[in-house]
C-alpha positions in Angstrom: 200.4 188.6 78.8 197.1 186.9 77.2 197.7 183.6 75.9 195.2 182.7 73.5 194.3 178.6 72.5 192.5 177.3 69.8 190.9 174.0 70.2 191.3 172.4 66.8 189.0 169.8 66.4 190.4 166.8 64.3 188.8 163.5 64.1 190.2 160.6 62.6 189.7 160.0 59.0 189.5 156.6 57.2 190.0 155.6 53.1 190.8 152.7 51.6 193.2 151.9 48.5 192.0 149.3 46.2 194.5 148.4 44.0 194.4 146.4 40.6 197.3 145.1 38.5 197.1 145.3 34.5 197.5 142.3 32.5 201.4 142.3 32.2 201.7 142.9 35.9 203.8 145.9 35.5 201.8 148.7 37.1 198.6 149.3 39.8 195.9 151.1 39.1 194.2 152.3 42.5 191.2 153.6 43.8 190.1 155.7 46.8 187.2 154.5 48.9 185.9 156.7 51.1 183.0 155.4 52.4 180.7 157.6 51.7 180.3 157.9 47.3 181.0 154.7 45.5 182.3 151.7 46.3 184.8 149.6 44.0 182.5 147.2 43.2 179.5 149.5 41.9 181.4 151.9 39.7 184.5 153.7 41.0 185.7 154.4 37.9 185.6 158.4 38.6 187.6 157.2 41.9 191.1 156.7 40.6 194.1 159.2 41.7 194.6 161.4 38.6 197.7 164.2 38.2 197.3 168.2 38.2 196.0 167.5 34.6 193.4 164.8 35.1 195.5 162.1 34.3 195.4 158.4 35.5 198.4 157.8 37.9 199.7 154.6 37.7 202.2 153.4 40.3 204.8 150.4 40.3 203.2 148.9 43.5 200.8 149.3 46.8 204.1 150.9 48.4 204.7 153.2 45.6 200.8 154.5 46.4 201.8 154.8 49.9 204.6 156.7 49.7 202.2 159.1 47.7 199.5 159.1 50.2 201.5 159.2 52.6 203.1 162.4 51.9 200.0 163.7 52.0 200.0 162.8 55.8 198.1 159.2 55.4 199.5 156.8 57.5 199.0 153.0 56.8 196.8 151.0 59.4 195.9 147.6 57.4 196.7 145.6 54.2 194.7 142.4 52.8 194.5 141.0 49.5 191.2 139.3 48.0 191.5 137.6 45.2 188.7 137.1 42.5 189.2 134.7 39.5 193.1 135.8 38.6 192.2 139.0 39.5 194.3 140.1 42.9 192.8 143.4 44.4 195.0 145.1 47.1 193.4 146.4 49.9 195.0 149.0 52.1 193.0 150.9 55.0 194.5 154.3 56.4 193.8 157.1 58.2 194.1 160.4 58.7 193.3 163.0 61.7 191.6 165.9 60.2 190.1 169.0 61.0 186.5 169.6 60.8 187.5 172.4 58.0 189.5 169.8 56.4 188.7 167.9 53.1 189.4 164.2 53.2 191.1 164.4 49.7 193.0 167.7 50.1 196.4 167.9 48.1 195.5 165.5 45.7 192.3 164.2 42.9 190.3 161.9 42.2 189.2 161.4 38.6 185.8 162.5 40.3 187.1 165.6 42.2 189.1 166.4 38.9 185.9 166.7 36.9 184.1 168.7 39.7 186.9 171.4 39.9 186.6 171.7 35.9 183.2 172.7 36.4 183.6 175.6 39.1 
């Protein structure tokens, strides 16, 4: 009998939800920082979560976002809040293991992703 292993190689991936309230307070916008693109403060307008048909998600709260990232196997590690003028941003690190294969984003878009799968 031959037993055969494959040595997946997974390293542990970070992002980072920035979330913003509206006006009213009702719903959160939020962003996806990698690390490696844009960052919220120079332009991550093309980094918000966006449906199957490029649409701006907008969730209740940080834990609604959650419970969507985390079904796509995300798992929480951090949570701070800083707070600019009235302006409360939401910051929530977590991680991922991932194989080298693997995207960081897979099984869901970015506004930016979105846009690049239009082109192909």
């Amino acid at each position: 009998m031959i037993s055969i292993f494959t040595n997946a190689q997974t390293h542990k991936a970070y992002c980072e939800l920035l979330g913003t309230g509206n006006f009213l307070g009702t719903k959160v916008t939020v962003t996806v920082d990698f690390g490696q693109e844009t960052s919220f403060w120079l332009g991550a307008s093309n980094q918000y979560l966006v449906d199957d048909n490029g649409k701006a998600i907008k969730f209740n709260s940080m834990v609604d976002a959650m419970n969507y990232m985390g079904k796509r196997g995300w798992e929480f590690e951090q949570a701070y809040v800083v707070t600019i003028g009235n302006q409360n941003v939401y910051h929530w690190l977590l991680s991922k293991e991932i194989t080298k294969d693997e995207s960081v984003n897979e099984n869901f878009n970015t506004k930016q992703s979105f846009k690049e799968q239009q082109k192909s």
